[in-house]
C-alpha positions as CSV (number, residue, x, y, z in Angstrom):
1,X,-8.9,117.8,32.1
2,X,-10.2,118.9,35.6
3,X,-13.3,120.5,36.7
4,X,-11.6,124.0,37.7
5,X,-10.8,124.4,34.0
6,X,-14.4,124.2,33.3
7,X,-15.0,126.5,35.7
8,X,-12.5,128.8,34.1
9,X,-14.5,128.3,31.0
10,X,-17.2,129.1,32.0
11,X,-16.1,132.1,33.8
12,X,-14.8,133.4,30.8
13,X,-18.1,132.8,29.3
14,X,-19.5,135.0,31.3
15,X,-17.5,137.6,31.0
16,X,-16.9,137.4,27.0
17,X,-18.6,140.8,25.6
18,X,-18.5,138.8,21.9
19,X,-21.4,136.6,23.5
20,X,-24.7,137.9,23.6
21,X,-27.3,137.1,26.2
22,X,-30.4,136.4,23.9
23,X,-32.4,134.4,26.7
24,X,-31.4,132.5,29.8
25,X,-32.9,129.3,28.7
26,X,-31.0,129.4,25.0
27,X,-28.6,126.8,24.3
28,X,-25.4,128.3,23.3
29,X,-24.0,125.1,21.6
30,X,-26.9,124.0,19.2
31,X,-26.7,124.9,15.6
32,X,-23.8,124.8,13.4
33,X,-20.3,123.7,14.6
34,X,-18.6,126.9,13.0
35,X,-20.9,129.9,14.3
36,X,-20.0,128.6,17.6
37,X,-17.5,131.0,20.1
38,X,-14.7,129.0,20.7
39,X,-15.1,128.9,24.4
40,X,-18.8,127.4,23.9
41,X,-16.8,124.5,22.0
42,X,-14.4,123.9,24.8
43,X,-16.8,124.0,27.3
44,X,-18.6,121.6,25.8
45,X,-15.8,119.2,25.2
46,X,-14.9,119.7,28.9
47,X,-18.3,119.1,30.2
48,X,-18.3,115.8,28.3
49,X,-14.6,114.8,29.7
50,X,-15.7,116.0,33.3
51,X,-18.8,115.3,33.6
52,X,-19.5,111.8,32.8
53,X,-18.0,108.9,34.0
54,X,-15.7,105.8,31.1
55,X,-19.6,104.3,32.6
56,X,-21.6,107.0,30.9
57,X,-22.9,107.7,34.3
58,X,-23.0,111.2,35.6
59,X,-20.1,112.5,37.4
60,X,-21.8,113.3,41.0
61,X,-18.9,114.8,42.7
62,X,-17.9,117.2,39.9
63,X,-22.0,118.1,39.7
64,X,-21.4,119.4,42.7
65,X,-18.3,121.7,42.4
66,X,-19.9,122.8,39.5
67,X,-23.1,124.1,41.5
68,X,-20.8,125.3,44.3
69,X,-19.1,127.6,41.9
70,X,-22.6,128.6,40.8
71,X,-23.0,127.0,37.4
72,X,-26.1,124.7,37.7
73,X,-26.4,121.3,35.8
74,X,-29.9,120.0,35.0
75,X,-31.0,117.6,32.3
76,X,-32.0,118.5,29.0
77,X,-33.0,115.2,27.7
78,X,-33.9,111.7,29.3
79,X,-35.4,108.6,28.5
80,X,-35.5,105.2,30.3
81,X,-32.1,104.7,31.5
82,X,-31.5,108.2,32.5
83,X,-29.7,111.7,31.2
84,X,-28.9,111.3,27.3
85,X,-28.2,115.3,27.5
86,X,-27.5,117.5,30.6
87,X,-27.0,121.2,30.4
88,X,-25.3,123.8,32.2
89,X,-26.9,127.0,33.5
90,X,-24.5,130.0,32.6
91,X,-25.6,133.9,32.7
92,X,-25.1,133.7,28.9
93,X,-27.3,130.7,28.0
94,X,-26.8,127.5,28.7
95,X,-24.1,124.9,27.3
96,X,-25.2,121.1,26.5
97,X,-23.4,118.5,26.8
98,X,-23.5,114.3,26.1
């Protein structure tokens, strides 16, 4: 798993006419398991694989190509010893991951 085919993911997100832009702040991947698109799923798994280190640390580097390719990552949720849940900006909605 490599970070350009999570780029290709989410690319084809974006480009999917079967999923709907309800807001730009709505997490695509929450809810249940079977009404998710399968490229939401994938993404996901990929953003888990890519994205954080054997360490559970995030993945800096690949942060970075993500944002270059102009898919943000933020965090979603934190607590004391950093990012339990990050997210990814897409024009669809946003995909979390962790």
């Amino acid at each position: 798993m490599s970070i350009s085919e999570l780029i290709k993911v989410l690319e084809d997100i974006e480009a999917c006419p079967e999923i709907e832009i309800e807001s730009d702040e709505q997490v695509l991947n929450w809810g249940y398991l079977e009404d998710r698109h399968k490229l939401i799923q994938e993404a996901e798994c990929l953003a888990v694989a890519v994205l954080t280190l054997d360490s559970g640390d995030r993945n800096y580097p690949n942060e970075c190509e993500l944002s270059r390719a102009g898919f943000s990552v933020f965090c979603l949720e934190k607590d004391g010893f950093g990012w339990l849940q990050g997210g990814i900006y897409t024009t669809k909605g946003v995909i979390a991951y962790g």
